[in-house]
C-alpha positions in Angstrom: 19.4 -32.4 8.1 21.1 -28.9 9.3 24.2 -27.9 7.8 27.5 -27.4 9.9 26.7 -23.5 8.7 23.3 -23.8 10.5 24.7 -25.2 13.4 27.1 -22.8 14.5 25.3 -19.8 13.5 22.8 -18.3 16.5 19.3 -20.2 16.2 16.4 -18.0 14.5 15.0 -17.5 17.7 18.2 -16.6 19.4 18.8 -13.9 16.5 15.0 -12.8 17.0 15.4 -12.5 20.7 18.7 -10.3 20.1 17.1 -7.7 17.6 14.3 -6.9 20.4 17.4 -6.4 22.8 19.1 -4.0 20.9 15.6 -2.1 19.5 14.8 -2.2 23.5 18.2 -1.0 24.7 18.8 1.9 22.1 14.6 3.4 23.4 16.1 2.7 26.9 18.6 5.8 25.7 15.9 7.5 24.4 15.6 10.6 26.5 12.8 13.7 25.7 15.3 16.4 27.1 18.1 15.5 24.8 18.9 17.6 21.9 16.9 17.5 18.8 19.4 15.6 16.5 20.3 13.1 19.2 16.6 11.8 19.6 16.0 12.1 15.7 19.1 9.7 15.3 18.2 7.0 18.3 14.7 7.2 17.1 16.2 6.6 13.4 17.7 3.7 14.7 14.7 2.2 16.2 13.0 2.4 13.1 15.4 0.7 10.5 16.0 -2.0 12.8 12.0 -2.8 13.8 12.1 -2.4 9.9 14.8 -4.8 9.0 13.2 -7.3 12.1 9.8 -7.2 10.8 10.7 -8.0 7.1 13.0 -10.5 8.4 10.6 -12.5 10.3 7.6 -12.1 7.8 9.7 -13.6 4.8 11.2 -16.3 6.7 10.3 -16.7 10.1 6.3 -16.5 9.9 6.3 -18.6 6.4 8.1 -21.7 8.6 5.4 -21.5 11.4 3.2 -20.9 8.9 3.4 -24.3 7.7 3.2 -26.5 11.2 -0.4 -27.6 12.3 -2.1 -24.6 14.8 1.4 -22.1 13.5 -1.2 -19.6 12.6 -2.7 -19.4 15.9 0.2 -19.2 17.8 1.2 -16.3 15.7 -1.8 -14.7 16.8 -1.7 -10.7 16.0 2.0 -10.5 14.6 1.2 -9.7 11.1 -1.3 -6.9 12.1 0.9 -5.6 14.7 3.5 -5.1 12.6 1.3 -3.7 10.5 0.6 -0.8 13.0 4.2 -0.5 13.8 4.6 0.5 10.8 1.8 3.0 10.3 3.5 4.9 13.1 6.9 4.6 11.9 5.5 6.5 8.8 3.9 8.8 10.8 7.2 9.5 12.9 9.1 10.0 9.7 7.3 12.7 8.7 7.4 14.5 11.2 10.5 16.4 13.8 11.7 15.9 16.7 10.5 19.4 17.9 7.1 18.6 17.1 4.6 18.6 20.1 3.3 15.3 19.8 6.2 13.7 18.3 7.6 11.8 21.9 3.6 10.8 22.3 3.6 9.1 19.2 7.2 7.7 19.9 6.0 6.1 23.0 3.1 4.7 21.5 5.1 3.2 18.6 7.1 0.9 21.6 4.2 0.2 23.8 3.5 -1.8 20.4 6.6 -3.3 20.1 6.8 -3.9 24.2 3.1 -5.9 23.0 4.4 -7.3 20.4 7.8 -8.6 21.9 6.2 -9.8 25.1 3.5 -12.4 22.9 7.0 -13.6 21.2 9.1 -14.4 23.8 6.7 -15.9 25.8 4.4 -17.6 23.3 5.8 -17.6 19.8 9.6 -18.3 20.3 9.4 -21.2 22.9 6.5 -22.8 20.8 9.0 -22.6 17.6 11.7 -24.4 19.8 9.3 -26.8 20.9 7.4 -27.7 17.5 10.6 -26.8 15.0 13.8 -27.4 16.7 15.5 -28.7 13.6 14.9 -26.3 11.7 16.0 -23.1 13.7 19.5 -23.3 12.6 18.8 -23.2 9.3 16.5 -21.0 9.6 18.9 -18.6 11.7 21.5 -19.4 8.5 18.4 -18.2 6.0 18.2 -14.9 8.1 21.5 -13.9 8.4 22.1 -13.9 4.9 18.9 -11.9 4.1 19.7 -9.2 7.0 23.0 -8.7 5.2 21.3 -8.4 1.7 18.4 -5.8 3.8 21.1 -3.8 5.6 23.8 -3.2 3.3 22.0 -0.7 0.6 21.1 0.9 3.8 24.9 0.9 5.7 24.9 4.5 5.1 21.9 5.8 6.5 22.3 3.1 9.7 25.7 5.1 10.2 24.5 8.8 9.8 21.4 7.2 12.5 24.4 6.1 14.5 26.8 9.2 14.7 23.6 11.6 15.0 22.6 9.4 18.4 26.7 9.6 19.8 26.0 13.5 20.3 29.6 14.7 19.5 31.2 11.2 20.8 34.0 11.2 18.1 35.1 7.8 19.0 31.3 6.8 18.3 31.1 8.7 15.2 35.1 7.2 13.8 33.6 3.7 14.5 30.7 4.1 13.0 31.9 6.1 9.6 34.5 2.9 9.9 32.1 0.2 9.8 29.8 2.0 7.1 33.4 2.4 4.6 33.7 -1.7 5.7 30.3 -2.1 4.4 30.9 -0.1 1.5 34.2 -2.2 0.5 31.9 -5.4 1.3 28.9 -4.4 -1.3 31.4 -3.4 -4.0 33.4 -6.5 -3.6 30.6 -8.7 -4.1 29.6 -6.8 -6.9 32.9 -7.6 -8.4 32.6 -11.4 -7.5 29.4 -11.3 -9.0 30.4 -9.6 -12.7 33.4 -12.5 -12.7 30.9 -14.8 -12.1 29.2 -13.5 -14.8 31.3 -13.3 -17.4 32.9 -16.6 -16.8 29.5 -18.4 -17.6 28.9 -15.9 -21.0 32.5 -17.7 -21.7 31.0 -21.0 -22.0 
C-alpha cells in the first residue's frame, strides 16, 4: 500500500517526464554562436543531468518493469541507448568547445536522447501507468531520495555548469553559488546527524 510520502510526492513517471523537460529546454538554449564558456557550461549541464536520469531510471525505474510480464519488451532499446548516450557524453568530455566537430557530436548526442525520449513518453511511461499504477508513488518516493544522494557530491560542479551557462548574469550566478552553499550546509548536516547516530548506538 503507498505511503502518505509516496502519495504526495510527483509519480516516477511524472518526475521522469520532468527531467527530459529540463535536459530538452537547457539544448533548446544551446546556441553554436555563443561564446565558448557559455556552450561548455549548458552542454555541462546536459550531461550531469542525462547522467543523473539515466542512473536514476536504470537502478529503480527499469528494475520495477523489469519485473511485470512483457516489461522487457516494452523497454525495448533503453539500456543500449543509454548506453550510447553515454559513449558520446565521454566523447564530448574530452574534447572543447572550439573543436571543429564538437557541435556535430553535440547534436548527435540529443538526436539520441530526442529517440530515446520519444519511445518513453509514448510507449514506456503510459504502459508503466497502465500496468503499475500502485506503485509509481513509491517509486517516485524511491527516486527522489536517490537523486538527492547522486546530486549532492556533485552540487558544486552542477553550480560552476550553471554560472558558466548565465554568461555574466550575476543574478544567475548569486542564485546559483546560493543554492550550491544550501547544498553544502545540507551534506554536512546529514553528516552530523549521521555521526550522532552513530555514536548513540556504540553507547549501547
Amino acid at each position: 500500500m503507498p505511503t502518505l510520502s509516496s502519495r504526495l510526492l510527483p509519480s516516477v513517471t511524472n518526475m521522469i517526464r520532468l527531467d527530459h523537460t529540463h535536459v530538452l529546454s537547457t539544448f533548446h538554449q544551446y546556441k553554436a554562436a555563443a561564446p565558448a564558456r557559455v556552450r561548455k557550461g549548458l552542454a555541462s549541464t546536459i550531461f550531469t543531468a542525462l547522467e543523473i536520469h539515466a542512473q536514476l531510471e536504470e537502478e529503480i525505474f527499469y528494475p520495477a518493469m523489469g519485473d511485470i510480464e512483457g516489461g522487457d519488451a516494452i523497454l525495448g532499446d533503453s539500456v543500449s541507448e543509454h548506453a550510447e548516450m553515454r559513449r558520446l557524453i565521454d566523447l564530448l568530455r574530452r574534447m572543447e568547445p572550439e573543436a571543429i566537430d564538437y557541435d556535430a557530436t553535440l547534436m548527435s548526442l540529443m538526436r539520441n536522447v530526442l529517440h530515446h525520449v520519444a519511445d518513453e513518453e509514448t510507449q514506456v511511461l503510459p504502459q508503466a501507468e497502465r500496468l503499475i499504477p500502485d506503485q509509481l508513488g513509491e517509486l517516485g518516493l524511491r527516486m527522489t531520495k536517490r537523486r538527492m544522494e547522486l546530486v549532492a557530491p556533485r552540487s558544486g560542479e552542477i553550480a560552476l555548469n550553471m554560472a558558466r551557462a548565465a554568461s555574466g548574469n550575476k543574478v544567475a550566478i548569486t542564485l546559483v553559488v546560493v543554492a550550491a552553499a544550501a547544498g553544502c550546509v545540507l551534506m554536512g548536516s546529514r553528516r552530523r546527524t549521521r555521526a550522532f547516530s552513530a555514536r548513540r548506538l556504540l553507547r549501547r
